[in-house]
N, C-alpha and C positions, 0 to 999 in steps of 0.2 A: 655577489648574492649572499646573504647571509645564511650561518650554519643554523643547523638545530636548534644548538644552547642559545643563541639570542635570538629565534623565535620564542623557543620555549620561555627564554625571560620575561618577552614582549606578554605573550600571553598572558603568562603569569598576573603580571600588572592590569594588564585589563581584566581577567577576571577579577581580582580581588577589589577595582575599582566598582563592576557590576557589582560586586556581592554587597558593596556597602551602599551602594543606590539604594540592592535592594532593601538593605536591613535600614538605611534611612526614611524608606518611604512608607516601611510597616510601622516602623517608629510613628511618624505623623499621623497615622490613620490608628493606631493604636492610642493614641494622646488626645487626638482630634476628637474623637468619640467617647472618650472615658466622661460619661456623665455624673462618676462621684467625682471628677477634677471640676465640672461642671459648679455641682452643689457647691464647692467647699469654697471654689471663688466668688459664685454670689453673697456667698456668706460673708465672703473676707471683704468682698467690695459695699455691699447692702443695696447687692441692686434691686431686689424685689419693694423696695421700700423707694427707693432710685425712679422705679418704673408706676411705680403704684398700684402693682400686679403681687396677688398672694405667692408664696411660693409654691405652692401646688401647681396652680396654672402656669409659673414660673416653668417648671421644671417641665411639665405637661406642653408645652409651648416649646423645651429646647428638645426634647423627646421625637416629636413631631417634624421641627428643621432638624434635627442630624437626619431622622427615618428619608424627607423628601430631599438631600445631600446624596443618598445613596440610591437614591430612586426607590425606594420600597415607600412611599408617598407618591399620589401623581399632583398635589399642588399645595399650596400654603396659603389655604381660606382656614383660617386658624383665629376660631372668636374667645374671646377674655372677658376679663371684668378688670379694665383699667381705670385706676381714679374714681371708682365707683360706676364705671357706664361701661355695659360690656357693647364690644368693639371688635373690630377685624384689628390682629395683632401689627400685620404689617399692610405697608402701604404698595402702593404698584411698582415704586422703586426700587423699594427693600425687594420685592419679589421677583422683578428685572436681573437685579442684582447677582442672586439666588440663581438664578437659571443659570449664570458664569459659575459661580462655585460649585452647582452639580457638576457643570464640565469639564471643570479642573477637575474635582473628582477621579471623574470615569477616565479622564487624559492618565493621572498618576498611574490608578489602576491598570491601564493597558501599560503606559512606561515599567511598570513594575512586572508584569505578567512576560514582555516582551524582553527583558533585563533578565530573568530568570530561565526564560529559552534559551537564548543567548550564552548565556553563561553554565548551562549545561553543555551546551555545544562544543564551547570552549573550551569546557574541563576535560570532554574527549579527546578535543585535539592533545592538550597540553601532556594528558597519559601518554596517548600514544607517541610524543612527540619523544618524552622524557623519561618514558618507564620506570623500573625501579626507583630514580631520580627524583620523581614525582613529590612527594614529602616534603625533600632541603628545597623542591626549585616554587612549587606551592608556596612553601613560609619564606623562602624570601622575596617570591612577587608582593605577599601578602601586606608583609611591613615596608616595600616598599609604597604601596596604593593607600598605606595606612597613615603615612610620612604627609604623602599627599591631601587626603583627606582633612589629616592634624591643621595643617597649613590653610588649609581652605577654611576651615570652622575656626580656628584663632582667629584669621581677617574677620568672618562675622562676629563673631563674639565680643572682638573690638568694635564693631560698627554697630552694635548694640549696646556698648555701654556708652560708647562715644554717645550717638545719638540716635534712639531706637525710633521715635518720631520718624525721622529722615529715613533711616533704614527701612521701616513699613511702607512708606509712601513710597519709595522707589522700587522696593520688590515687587506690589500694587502695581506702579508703571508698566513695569518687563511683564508681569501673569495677565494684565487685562488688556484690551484694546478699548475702552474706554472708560469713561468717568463717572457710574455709574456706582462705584465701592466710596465714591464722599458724602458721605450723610450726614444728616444734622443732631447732633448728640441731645440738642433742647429737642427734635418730635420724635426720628426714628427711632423706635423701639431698637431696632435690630441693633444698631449701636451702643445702645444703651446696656443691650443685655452682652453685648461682647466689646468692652470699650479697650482702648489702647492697655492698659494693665492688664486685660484678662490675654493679651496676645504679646504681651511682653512676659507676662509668666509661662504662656505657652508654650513658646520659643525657645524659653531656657530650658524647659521641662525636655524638650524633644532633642535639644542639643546635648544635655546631659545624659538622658540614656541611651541614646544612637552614640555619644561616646561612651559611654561603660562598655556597651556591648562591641564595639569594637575594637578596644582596648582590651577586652578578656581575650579576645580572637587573637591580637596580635601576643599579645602572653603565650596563648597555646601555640602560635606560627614559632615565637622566639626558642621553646623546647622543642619544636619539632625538628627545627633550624641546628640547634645544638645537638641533640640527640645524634643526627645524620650526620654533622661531622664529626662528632666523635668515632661512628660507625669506619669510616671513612680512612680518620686515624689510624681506630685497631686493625686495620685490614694493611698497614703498613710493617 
């Protein structure tokens, strides 16, 4: 049966694995929703000129799907002035579509909510498990789940520069049960206004500050890591 210390290790790792769920998921939902990340891409791409929708109604139109993504919308009867002829934004498909993305949503949301129970829980156990100890056995769970993590997002971050096409389509595969997210970039709008670059730039956006931020954490883990054995030391 194993002792303490390699409980306590064990934990350790898993918490510090939760804790980057969670800061990864607030990442996405922090990014996801950033409506000047929004503006500045259609700018960069010229989709309102793309669409043949002003930018007002642009921005008014992606206002609206992030609101009904989060449920504070109950649907996406959403009228424009497209190409001169005002119009329902999206089609039945796009709106089908829509219904999966609000539930990935609300899915992250409870993963996130239930990752952060979890991981309170944990941290009890791992005090009481590990007392004073707490500190050095923390930061070295922490840079271990951080090792981890490193290695996980290198492999994407290859398979996005490799081939980021292929990469969306297969993550697509694994998040839906059908084939409802392939749309036609010549009519649906909803492609239009979020095309392959606007979720290639997303990607990286979320990849890069879900690692700053846990790159800082593991700086902090590394001194806390050191601090403790020096402690350790002078007590010798």
């Amino acid at each position: 049966m194993p002792g303490k210390k390699t409980i306590a290790k064990l934990l350790s790792i898993i918490c510090a694995l939760l804790l980057i769920v969670v800061i990864f998921l607030t990442v996405v939902e922090l990014k996801a929703f950033d409506l000047d990340f929004f503006e500045a891409e259609y700018e960069k791409l010229a989709t309102a000129q793309t669409i043949g929708m002003s930018e007002e109604d642009l921005m008014r139109t992606t206002e609206q799907l992030l609101a009904y993504i989060k449920a504070e919308r109950s649907d996406l009867n959403i009228e424009a002035e497209i190409k001169g002829k005002k119009q329902q934004v999206f089609n039945q498909r796009e709106i089908a579509h829509m219904v999966d993305v609000q539930d990935l949503y609300k899915n992250a949301y409870l993963v996130r909510l239930q990752a952060i129970i979890f991981l309170i829980f944990l941290l009890g156990m791992l005090i009481a498990l590990s007392g004073n100890r707490f500190p050095k056995v923390w930061a070295a769970g922490y840079l271990s789940g951080t090792a981890l993590f490193a290695l996980l997002a290198g492999v994407i971050a290859w398979e996005i520069h490799k081939d980021f096409f292929t990469f969306w389509n297969n993550f697509h595969y694994l998040i839906f049960t059908n084939d409802l997210w392939i749309l036609d970039p010549q009519k649906d709008i909803l492609i239009q206004m979020v095309p392959e670059q606007f979720f290639f730039d997303l990607v990286a956006r979320i990849l890069l500050t879900a690692g700053v931020v846990v790159a800082v954490l593991a700086v902090l883990a590394v001194g806390i890591f050191l601090r403790e054995r020096k402690k350790n030391y002078d007590k010798i």
